[in-house]
LUMSE-968825 format. One record per atom (N, C-alpha, C): residue number from 1; x, y, z; atom name; residue in three letters. Coordinates in steps of 0.001 Angstrom, whole numbers, plus 500000, padded with zeros to 6 digits. Example, Ala and Ser with C-alpha at 12.3 -4.5 7.8 and 13.67 -1.06 7.14 Angstrom:
# residues 2
  lumkol    east   north      up  nulum  zavex
       1  513190  494310  507800      N    ala
       1  512300  495500  507800     CA    ala
       1  513200  496700  507800      C    ala
       2  512850  497750  507080      N    ser
       2  513670  498940  507140     CA    ser
       2  512900  500030  507870      C    ser
This chain:
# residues 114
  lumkol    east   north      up  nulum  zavex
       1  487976  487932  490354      N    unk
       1  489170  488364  491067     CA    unk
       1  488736  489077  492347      C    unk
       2  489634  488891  493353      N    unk
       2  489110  489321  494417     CA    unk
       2  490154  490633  495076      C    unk
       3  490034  491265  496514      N    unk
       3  490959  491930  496827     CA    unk
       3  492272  491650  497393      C    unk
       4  493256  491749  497149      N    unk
       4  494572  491193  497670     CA    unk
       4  495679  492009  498798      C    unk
       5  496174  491334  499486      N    unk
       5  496751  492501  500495     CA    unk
       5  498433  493073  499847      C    unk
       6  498682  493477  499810      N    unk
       6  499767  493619  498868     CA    unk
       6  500580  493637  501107      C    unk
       7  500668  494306  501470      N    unk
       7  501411  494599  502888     CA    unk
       7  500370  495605  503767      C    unk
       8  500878  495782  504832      N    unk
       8  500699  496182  505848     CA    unk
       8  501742  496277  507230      C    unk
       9  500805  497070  508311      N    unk
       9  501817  497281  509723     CA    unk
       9  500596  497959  510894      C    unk
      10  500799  497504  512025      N    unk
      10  499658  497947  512806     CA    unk
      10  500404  498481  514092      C    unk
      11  500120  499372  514118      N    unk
      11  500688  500366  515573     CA    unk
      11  500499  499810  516667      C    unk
      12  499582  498304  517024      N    unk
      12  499292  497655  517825     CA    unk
      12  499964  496572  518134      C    unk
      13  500047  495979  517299      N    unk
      13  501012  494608  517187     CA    unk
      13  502693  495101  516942      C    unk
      14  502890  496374  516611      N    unk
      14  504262  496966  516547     CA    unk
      14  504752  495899  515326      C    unk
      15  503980  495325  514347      N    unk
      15  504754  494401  513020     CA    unk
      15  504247  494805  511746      C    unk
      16  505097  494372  511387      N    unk
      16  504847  494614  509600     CA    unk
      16  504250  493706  508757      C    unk
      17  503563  493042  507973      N    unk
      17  503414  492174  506865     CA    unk
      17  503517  492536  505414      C    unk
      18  503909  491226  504383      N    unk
      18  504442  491312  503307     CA    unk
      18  503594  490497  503002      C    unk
      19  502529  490026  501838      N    unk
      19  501617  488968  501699     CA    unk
      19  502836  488028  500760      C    unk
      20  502963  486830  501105      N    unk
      20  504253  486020  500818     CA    unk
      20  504214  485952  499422      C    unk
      21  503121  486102  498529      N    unk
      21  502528  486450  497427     CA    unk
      21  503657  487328  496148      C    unk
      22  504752  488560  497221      N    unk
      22  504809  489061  496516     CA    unk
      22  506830  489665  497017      C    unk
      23  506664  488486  497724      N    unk
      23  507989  488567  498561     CA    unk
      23  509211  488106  496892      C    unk
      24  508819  488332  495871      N    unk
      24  509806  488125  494741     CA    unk
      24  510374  489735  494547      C    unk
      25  509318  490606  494988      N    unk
      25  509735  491946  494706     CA    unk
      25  511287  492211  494813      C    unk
      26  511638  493153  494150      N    unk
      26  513184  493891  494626     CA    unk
      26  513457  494414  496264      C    unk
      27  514133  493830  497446      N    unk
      27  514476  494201  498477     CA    unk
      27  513875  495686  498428      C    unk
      28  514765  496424  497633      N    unk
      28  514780  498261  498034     CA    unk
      28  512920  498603  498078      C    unk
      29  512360  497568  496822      N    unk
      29  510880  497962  497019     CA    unk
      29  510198  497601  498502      C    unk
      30  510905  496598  498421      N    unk
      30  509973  495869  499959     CA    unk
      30  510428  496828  501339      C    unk
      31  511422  497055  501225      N    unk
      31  512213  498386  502477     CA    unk
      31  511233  499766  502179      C    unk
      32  511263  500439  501385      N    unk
      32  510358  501255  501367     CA    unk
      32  508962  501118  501228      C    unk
      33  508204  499763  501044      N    unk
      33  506828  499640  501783     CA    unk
      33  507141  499265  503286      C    unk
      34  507913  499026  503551      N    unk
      34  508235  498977  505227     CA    unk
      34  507856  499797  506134      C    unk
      35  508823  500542  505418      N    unk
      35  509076  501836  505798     CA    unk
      35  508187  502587  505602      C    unk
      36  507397  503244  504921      N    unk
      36  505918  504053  504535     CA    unk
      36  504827  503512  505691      C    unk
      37  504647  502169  505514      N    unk
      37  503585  501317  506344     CA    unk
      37  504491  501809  507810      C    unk
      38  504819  501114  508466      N    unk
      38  505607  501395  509784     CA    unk
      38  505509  502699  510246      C    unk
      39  505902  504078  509396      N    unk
      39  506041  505133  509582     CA    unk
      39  504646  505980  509901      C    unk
      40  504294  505438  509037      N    unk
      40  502101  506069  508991     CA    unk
      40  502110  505978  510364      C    unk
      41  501948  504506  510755      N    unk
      41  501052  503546  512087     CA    unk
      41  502273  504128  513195      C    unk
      42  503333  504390  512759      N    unk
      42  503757  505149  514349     CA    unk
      42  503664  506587  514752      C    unk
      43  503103  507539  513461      N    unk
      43  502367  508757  513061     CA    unk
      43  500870  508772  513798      C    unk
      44  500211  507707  513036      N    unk
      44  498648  508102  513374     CA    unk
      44  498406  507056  514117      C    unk
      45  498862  506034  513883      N    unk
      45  498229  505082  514983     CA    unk
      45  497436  504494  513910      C    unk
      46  496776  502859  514880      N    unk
      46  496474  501895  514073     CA    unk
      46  496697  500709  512981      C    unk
      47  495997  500949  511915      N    unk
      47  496443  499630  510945     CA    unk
      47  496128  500391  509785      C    unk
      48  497637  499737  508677      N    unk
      48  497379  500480  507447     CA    unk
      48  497429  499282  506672      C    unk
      49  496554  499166  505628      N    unk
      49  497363  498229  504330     CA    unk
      49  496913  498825  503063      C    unk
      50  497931  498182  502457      N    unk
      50  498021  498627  501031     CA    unk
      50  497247  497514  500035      C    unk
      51  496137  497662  499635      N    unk
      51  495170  496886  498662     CA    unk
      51  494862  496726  497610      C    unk
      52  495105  496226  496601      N    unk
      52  495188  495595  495430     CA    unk
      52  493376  495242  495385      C    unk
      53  492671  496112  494577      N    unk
      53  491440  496019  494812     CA    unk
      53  490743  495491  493489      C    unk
      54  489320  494932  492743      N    unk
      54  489512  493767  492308     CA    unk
      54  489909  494471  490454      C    unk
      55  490108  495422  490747      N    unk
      55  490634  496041  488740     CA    unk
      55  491855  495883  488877      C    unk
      56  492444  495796  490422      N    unk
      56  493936  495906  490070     CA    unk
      56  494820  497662  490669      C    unk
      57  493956  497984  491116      N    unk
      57  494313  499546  491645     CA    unk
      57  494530  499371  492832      C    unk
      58  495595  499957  493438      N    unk
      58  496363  499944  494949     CA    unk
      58  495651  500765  495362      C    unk
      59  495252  500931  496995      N    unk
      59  494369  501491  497612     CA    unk
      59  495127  501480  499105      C    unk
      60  494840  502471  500017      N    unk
      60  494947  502480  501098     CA    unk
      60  493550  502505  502088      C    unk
      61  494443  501479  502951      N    unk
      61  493055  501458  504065     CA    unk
      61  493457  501251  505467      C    unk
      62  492606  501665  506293      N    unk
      62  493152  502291  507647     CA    unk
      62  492140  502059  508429      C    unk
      63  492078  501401  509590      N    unk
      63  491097  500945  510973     CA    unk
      63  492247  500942  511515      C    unk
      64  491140  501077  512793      N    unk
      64  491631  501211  514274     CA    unk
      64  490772  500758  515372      C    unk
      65  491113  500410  516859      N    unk
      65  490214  499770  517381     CA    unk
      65  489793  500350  518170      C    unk
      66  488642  500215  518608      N    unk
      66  487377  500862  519054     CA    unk
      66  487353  501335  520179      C    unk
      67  487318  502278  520817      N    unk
      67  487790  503205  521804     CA    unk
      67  489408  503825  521600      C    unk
      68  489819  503485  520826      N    unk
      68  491795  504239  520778     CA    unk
      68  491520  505392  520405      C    unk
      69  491795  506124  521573      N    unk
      69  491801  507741  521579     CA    unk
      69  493059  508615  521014      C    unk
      70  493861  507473  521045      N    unk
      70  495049  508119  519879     CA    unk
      70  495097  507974  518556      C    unk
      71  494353  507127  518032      N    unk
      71  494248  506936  516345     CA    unk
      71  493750  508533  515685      C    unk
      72  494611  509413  515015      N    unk
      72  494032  510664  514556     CA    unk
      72  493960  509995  513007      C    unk
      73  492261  510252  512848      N    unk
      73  491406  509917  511855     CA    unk
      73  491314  510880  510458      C    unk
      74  491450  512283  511026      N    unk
      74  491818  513620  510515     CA    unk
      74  493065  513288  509516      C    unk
      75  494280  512998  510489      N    unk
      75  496105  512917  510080     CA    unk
      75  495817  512029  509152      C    unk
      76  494974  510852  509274      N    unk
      76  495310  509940  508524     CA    unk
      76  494772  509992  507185      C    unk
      77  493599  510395  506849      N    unk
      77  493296  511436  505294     CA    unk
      77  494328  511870  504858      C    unk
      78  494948  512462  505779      N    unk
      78  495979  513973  505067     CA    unk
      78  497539  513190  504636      C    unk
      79  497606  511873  505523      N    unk
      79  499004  511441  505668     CA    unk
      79  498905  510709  503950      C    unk
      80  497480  509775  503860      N    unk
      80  497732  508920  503064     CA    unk
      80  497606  509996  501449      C    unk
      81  497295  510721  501372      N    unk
      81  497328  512193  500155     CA    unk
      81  498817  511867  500186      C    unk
      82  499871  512443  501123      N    unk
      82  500985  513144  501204     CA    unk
      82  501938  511854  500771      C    unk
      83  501421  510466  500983      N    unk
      83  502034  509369  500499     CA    unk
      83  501956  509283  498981      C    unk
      84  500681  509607  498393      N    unk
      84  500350  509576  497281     CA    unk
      84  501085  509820  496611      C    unk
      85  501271  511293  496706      N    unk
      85  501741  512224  496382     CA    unk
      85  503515  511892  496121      C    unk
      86  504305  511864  497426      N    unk
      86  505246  511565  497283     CA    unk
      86  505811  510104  496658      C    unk
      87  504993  509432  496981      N    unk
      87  505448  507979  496276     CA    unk
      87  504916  507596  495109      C    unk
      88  504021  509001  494452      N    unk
      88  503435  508038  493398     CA    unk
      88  504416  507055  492180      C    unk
      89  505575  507524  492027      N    unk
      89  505885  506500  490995     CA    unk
      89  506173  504948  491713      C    unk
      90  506336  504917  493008      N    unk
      90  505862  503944  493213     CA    unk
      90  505015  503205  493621      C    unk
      91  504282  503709  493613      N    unk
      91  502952  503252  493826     CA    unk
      91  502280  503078  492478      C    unk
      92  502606  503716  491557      N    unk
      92  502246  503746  489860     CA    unk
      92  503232  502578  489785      C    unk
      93  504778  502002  489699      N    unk
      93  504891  501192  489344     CA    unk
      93  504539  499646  489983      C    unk
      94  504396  499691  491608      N    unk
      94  503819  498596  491957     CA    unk
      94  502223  498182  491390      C    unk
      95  501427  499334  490652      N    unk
      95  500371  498815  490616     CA    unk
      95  500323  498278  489111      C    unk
      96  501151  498682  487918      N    unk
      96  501338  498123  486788     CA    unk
      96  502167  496464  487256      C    unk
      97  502484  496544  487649      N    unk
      97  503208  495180  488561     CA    unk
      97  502246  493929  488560      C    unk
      98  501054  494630  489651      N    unk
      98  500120  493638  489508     CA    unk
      98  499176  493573  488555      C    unk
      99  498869  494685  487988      N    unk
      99  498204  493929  486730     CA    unk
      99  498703  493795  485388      C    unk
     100  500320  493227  485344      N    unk
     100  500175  493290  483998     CA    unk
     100  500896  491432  484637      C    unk
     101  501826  491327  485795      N    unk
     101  502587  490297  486008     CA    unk
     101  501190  489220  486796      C    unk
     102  500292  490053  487603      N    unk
     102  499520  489026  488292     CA    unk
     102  498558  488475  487915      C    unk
     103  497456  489757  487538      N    unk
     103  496634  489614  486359     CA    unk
     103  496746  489464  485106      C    unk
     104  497503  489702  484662      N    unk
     104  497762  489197  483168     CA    unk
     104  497232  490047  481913      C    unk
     105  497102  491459  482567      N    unk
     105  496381  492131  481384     CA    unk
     105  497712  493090  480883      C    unk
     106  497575  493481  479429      N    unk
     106  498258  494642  478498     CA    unk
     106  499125  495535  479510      C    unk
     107  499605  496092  479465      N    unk
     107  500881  496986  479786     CA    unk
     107  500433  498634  479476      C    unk
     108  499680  499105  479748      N    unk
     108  499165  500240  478714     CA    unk
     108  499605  501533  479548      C    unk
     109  501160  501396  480219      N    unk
     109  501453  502592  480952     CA    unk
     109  502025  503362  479714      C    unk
     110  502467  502735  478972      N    unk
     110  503222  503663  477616     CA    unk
     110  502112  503662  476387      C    unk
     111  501837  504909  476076      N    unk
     111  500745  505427  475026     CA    unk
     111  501339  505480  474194      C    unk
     112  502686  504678  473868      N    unk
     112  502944  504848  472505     CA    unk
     112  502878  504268  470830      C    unk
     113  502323  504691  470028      N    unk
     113  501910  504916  468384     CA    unk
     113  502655  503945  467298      C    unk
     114  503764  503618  467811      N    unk
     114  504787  502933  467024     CA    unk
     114  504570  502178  466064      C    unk
């Protein structure tokens, strides 16, 4: 298994991407990765995407191009925490998403005994 782009948005190109992969999602989900992605890159500048890395864990990642004296490298540590943070249930449920619907493994967000 390899790494997958789940979306992205680049402060350069002023656009967004959705990897067509996953365009079945619920609208409201896809509006608020829009929106998060879009919002970063008109914050810090550059390129963000959201990565599906090869266990299946969402990841953020961030370049910028080489001489851009506006990309703050600093903000962008601190921004992608504060995303964490605030979005984790979704970001916890998009990432059970892909590995239980893409990859195909167990469901093991519920520890429960039954």
């Amino acid at each position: 298994m390899e790494e997958v782009v789940l979306c992205g948005a680049s402060a350069y190109s002023k656009k967004f991407y959705l990897n067509e992969q996953f365009r079945g999602l619920p609208a409201q989900i896809k509006d608020e990765l829009k929106i998060m992605c879009v919002l970063f890159t008109e914050d810090i500048g550059g390129v963000l995407q959201l990565i599906y890395n090869e266990e299946g864990d969402l990841e953020f990642r961030t370049s910028c191009d080489e001489g851009d004296l506006l990309y703050d490298e600093i903000g962008s540590g601190l921004k992608i925490r504060q995303l964490q943070r605030e979005r984790e249930e979704l970001l916890l449920a998009l990432q059970t998403y892909y590995k239980v619907i893409v990859m195909g493994m167990e469901d093991d967000s519920d520890d429960n005994d039954d």
